[in-house]
Every structure is written in C-alpha cells, then in structure tokens.
VOLUM-468986 format. One record per residue (C-alpha): x, y, z; residue in one letter. Coordinates in pm, whole numbers, plus 50000, padded with zeros to 5 digits. Layout:
XYZA;...
END
This chain:
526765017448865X;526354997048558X;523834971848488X;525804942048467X;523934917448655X;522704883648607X;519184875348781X;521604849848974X;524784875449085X;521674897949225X;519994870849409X;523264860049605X;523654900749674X;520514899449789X;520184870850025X;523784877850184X;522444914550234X;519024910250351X;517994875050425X;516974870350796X;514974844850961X;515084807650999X;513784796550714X;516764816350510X;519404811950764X;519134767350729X;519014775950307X;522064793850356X;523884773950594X;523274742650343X;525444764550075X;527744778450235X;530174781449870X;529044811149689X;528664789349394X;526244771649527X;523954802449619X;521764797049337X;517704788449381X;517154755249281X;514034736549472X;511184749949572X;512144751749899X;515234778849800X;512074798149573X;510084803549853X;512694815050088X;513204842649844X;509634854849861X;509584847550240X;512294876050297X;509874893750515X;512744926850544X;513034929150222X;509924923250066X;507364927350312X;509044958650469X;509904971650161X;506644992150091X;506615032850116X;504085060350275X;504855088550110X;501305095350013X;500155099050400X;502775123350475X;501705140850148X;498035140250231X;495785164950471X;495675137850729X;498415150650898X;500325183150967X;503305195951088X;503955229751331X;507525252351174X;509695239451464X;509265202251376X;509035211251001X;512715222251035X;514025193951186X;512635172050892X;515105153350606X;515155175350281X;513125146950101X;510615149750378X;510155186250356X;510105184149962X;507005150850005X;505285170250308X;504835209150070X;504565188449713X;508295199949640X;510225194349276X;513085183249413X;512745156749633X;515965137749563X;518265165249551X;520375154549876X;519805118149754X;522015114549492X;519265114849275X;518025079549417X;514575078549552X;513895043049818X;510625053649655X;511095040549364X;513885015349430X;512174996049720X;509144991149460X;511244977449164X;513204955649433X;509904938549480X;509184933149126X;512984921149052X;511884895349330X;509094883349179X;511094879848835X;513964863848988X;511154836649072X;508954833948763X;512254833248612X;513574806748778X;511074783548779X;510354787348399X;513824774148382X;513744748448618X;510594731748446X;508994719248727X;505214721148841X;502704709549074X;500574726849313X;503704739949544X;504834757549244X;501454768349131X;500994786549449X;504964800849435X;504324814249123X;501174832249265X;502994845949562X;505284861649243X;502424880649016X;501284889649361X;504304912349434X;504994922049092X;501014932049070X;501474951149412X;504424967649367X;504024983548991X;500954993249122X;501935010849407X;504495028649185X;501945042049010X;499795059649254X;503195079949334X;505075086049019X;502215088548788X;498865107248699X;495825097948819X;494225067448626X;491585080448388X;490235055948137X;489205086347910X;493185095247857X;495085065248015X;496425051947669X;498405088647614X;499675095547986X;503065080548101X;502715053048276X;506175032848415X;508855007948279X;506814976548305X;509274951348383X;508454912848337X;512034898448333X;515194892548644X;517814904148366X;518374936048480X;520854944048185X;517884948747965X;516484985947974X;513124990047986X;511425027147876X;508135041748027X;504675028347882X;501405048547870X;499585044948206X;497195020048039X;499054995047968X;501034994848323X;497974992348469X;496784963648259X;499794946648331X;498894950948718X;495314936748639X;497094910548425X;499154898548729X;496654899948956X;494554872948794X;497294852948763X;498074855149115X;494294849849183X;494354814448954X;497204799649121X;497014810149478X;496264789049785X;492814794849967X;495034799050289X;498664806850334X;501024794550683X;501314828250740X;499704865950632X;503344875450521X;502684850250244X;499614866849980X;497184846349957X;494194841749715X;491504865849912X;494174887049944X;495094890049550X;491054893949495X;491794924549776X;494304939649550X;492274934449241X;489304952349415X;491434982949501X;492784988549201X;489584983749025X;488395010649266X;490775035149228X;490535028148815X;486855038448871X;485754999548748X;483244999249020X;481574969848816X;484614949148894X;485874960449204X;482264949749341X;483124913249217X;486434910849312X;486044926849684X;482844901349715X;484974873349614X;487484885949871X;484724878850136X;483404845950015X;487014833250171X;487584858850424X;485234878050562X;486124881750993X;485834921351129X;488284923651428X;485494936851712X;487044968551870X;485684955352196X;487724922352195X;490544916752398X;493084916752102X;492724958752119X;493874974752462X;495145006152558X;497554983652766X;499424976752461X;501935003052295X;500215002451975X;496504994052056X;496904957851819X;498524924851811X;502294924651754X;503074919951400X;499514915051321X;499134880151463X;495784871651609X;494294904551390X;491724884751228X;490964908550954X;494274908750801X;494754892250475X;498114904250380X;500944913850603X;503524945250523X;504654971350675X;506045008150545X;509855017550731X;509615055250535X;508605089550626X;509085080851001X;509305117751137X;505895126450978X;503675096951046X;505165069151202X;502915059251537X;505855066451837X;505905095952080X;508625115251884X;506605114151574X;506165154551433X;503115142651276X;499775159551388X;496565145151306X;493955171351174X;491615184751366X;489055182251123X;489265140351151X;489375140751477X;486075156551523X;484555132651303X;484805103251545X;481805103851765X;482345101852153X;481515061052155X;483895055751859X;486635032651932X;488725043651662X;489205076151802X;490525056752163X;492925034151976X;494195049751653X;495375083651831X;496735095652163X;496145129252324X;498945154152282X;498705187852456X;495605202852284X;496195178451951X;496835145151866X;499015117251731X;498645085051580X;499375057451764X;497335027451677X;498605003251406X;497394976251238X;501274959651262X;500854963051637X;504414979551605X;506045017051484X;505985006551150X;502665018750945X;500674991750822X;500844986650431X;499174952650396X;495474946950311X;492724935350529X;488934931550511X;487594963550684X;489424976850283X;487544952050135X;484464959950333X;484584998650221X;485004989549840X;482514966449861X;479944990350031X;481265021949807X;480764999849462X;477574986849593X;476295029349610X;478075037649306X;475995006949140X;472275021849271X;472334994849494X;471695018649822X;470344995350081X;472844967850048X;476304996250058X;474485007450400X;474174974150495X;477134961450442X;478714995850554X;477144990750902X;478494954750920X;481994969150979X;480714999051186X;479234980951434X;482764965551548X;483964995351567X;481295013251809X;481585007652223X;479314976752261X;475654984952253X;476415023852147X;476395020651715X;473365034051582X;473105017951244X;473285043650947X;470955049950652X;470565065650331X;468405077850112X;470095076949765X;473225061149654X;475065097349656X;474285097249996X;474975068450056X;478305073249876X;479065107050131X;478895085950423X;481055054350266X;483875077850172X;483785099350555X;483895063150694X;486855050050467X;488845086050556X;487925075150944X;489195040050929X;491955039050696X;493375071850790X;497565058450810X;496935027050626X;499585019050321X;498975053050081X;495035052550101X;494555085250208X;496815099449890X;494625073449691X;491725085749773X;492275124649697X;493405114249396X;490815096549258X;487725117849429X;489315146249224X;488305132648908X;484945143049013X;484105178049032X;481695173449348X;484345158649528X;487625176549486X;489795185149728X;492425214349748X;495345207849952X;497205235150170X;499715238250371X;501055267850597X;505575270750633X;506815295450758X;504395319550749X;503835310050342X;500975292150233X;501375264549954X;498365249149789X;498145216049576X;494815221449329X;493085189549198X;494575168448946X;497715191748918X;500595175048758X;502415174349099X;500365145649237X;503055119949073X;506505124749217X;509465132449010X;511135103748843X;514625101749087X;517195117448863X;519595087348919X;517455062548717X;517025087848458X;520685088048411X;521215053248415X;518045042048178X;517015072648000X;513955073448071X;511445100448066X;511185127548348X;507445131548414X;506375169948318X;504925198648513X;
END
C-alpha cells in the first residue's frame, strides 16, 4: 500500500468506513456527493473527533494480558490467536500471522492522524473562537493520549538518566500521511506528549456534553499519569491536584449505580459513573481479559487474597469460577475493558506523589478518601503509616487492587517500579510444562515494531 493520501481522501475513507451515530449520520446525509465530504465548519470538525468507534474504541490492552494479573491454564492457552500467545509469554514474533501489521500500533496512529486531520484543518480554515479553542483541545488531547500510549508498548521504559539516547517513536504532528516520519529518542516523544497535553489543558472546556469528549480535568489526568510514570512526582502532584479542583466525586461502592443485578457490576457505557472523566474503551486481547463468561483469563490468586472479606472490589470486579476467578466488573458497564481515565487514577497519583514527596500524612489521607467508598458501609478501617516508604507500600498494593484491568496500568506499573531495585518484579509464566520468565527492565518490555510499517517507512526495528 503506498502512501498516497491527502489528509482529505483519508478523512472521506474514514467517515464512510467508520462513522456511526447521529451526529455523523445528519453530517453525512447533508453531503451526500463525495466531493463534498470535506470538513468545513465546526460542526463537520467535531463530528470527526466524536467518532466514538473509531476513536474512543480504538485503544489496546495488550499490557494486561502481558502482565501477572492474569493467567491462563494449557487448554485455553491453545485455543488463543498466535499474537495472543506471542503478547501473553513476551514472544518476538507477535505479528507473524498478521502480515506484519500490528492493530497495536495502527489503532494508536489512527488516533493521532485524527487529531491532525483537525489541527490541520482548522489552521487552514482560519477561524477561532471559543468552539474552536475547545476543538482544538479535544485534538492535542488524542494526539497526547495516543503517542503516549504507544510508548508504554513499543518502547523502553522512560528513564530521564538515558531518555535522550533510547528510541523513542515517529512523532507525527501533520494529516499528510505522504510525509515519512523516522523514530526520535524517547525524550523527545515524550516531550511532545507533555507538549500536547498543555495545550489540550489551555484550551479545553471545564465540562464537556459528554465523557466521550476529553475534557480539561481529564487532560490534567493524563498529564498526571504520565508525569507519574516519567518519575516527575513534583508535577504529577500538581497536575493530579488540579485534576481534583474540577473533579473530584468517588463513585461509593455502596450506591445503587453498582449491583450484582447488572452483567457488569457498573452503569452501561459509563453513564451515571460519577468518577469518570474520560470515556474509552479497549476491543483487543478479548480471549485473555475481556470481562464475559468465555473469557480464558484467570485472575491471580495472589490479588485475590489481597481484598479483605468487606472489600467491595473483590464482590464486583470478579466472579467465582470453580476454585478461581474471573473478571467481570467494568468500569464501561459492558465486555469491553475500560481504557478511559477517572478520579479513583487521579486519587492514587495524587496520594503516591504526596509519599514520594515526604508528605506521609496527607498520601494516607487522601489514600483513605477513596478507600472508604470502596469498603461495605461502616466496615473500612482507615489506614496509616509511619514513613513515606510505607506509606508508598500500601499506595502501590491499593493502585494494583483497584486498577487491576484498567487501560494498560498494570503493564505501567511493572514497568516503572522496576526502575527501582526494591521494587522489581520478575515475571513468569508456566506453558506447557516450560517455564518462561520476563526479568526487570529486559529489552522485551517494548513490543516489536510490526514488520509491515518497517517495510513501508524504514524505520528502525527496536533491538533485543
């Protein structure tokens, strides 16, 4: 396939492809001649972005099914896609029986080619005023998100001490997709996610129609966990406190909105979730974690026994099966994992950067703020600690407990513990009789480059 495409010719294959919903469908009816498929208002701008399939549904959880929160037993390991198999035991050669394509990687640069298509657009439409303000935040929003996300699967941990000489990714900031774009070094990617992200913080809206739409808590969100996982703990502090200043509900685990009565424990599509600030969903990986009875997925034993008896996360994130468990309950309210951001995240950075700043008393406090909505009513016992390194110990066993299928978190969080010594983590897994282990910070933490965009860019295969 050749890369012959205006940012226009890919936007009409786009919207006849993918676009659903109302909004869309009246756009499209009004231009019904191909010719006039073009984004010209506003209005047409922000029915690209609000192409919840293909932007919203467009993010991946490879990282949980490559993680040690679940397992899988040799039967159900067989039946698994090669690319499954190769993500689940930390293979070479995931893409093999892809064609060399990886949804991986494509689904994230199909987010950032969205965002383009709009800063793009609008640069050359030369309008402005606060509708276009807040467009063009919706825009560094995605593009922020999705390099970002790219990163924490295709490339080395983030170390500030060596970030300038690791590969980082083709940092793409223009629609024209006929211009090749070569790998940078992992600090400058990840300053271009920063970069984005205050841009998307200085022109968002306070509060958005709907959580599908990013909104401005929701880019300080981002900025806190990537500050987090870049070990800024400085700035992650201000940016997940600035996160709370506009947002700061706790959905209470007692409330009506969670019931066993419902399929998946939460509100349908994450309406009436209070604590959402950001709305997507992951459609990948769906024989090793996704939430439905046929899932091959099993939880590990060692979470499950740290949820105590009066725990409501234990009741409504997994369901009892035989002697084990799966997960069931989902922030999205549906079988697709929850990818989005929402403030019990927020909450956890805020309380980890608080211990990692000496600042012991407040991280417990504001730790047990979001435990105590998650305890049977009148059961929480409110924790303490007596240093910030213990207080740190108890943050990161709560953040394993609540996020444990949330976006790539889990896979985040391994990642980045691993840079310190006391908290490494050496994966295993047992196939067939043969034991495979994944030691910290080996070079198979980032995913192959998919062969196919090697051979149409050139760019550089990471090495091993």
């Amino acid at each position: 396939m050749e890369r012959k495409l205006t940012y226009y010719t890919l936007f009409i294959l786009l919207a006849i492809i993918g676009f659903q919903g109302c909004k869309q469908k009246d756009w499209l009816d009004e231009k019904r001649d191909k010719s006039q498929v073009r984004p010209e208002t506003v209005k047409d701008f922000q029915a690209i972005l609000d192409n919840v399939s293909w932007i919203n549904g467009r993010f991946t959880n490879a990282g949980i099914a490559a993680s040690n929160n679940v397992y899988l037993l040799d039967k159900d390991y067989a039946t698994l896609l090669d690319r499954e198999k190769q993500i689940y035991s930390w293979g070479m050669k995931p893409w093999d029986n892809t064609n060399g394509s990886a949804m991986e990687w494509d689904y994230g640069y199909a987010i950032i080619e969205y965002a383009n298509i709009v800063l793009d657009g609008l640069s050359e439409l030369k309008i402005s005023g606060p509708e276009v303000e807040n467009l063009k935040g919706q825009a560094y929003f995605y593009r922020a998100i999705g390099l970002y996300n790219l990163t924490t699967l295709f490339c080395r941990q983030y170390n500030p001490v060596n970030a300038g000489s690791e590969q980082g990714l083709p940092i793409r900031l223009t629609s024209d997709v006929n211009i090749i774009i070569q790998r940078s070094s992992l600090k400058a990617t990840m300053d271009q996610v920063i970069n984005d992200c205050d841009e998307a913080i200085s022109k968002l809206d306070e509060i958005q129609s709907v959580t599908t739409r990013p909104s401005k808590p929701a880019a300080y969100a981002l900025q806190a966990k990537i500050r987090l996982n870049n070990g800024d703990y400085t700035g992650a502090l201000t940016s997940a406190e600035n996160a709370l200043k506009i947002k700061s509900s706790i959905l209470d685990f007692n409330s009506s909105q969670v019931s066993l009565n419902n399929t998946y424990r939460f509100p349908a599509n994450g309406i009436g979730n209070e604590e959402i600030l950001f709305f997507a969903f992951a459609t990948m990986n769906g024989n090793i974690v996704r939430p439905t009875t046929t899932t091959k997925g099993i939880v590990d034993s060692t979470l499950i026994k740290s949820y105590e008896d009066n725990d409501l996360r234990k009741t409504y994130f997994f369901i009892k099966s035989g002697t084990t468990y799966k997960f069931r309950g989902n922030y999205t309210g549906n079988f697709n994992n929850f990818s989005g951001l929402a403030t019990n995240e927020v909450y956890l950075i805020k309380a980890e950067c608080l211990a990692r700043t000496s600042k012991t008393n407040e991280a417990i406090s504001t730790l047990n703020t979001l435990l105590k909505k998650r305890y049977k009513a009148g059961k929480f016992v409110e924790l303490t600690a007596s240093s910030p390194e213990d207080a740190i110990n108890l943050i990161l066993r709560e953040r394993r407990k609540e996020l444990p299928f949330t976006g790539n978190i889990p896979w985040e969080d391994i990642r980045r513990l691993n840079l310190d010594q006391k908290r490494q983590t050496t994966l295993s897994r047992v196939i067939n009789g043969q034991t495979i282990t994944l030691t910290p910070n080996n070079a198979r933490y980032a995913l192959p480059i998919p062969d196919a965009e090697i051979r149409l860019s050139g760019i550089e295969q990471n090495t091993y």
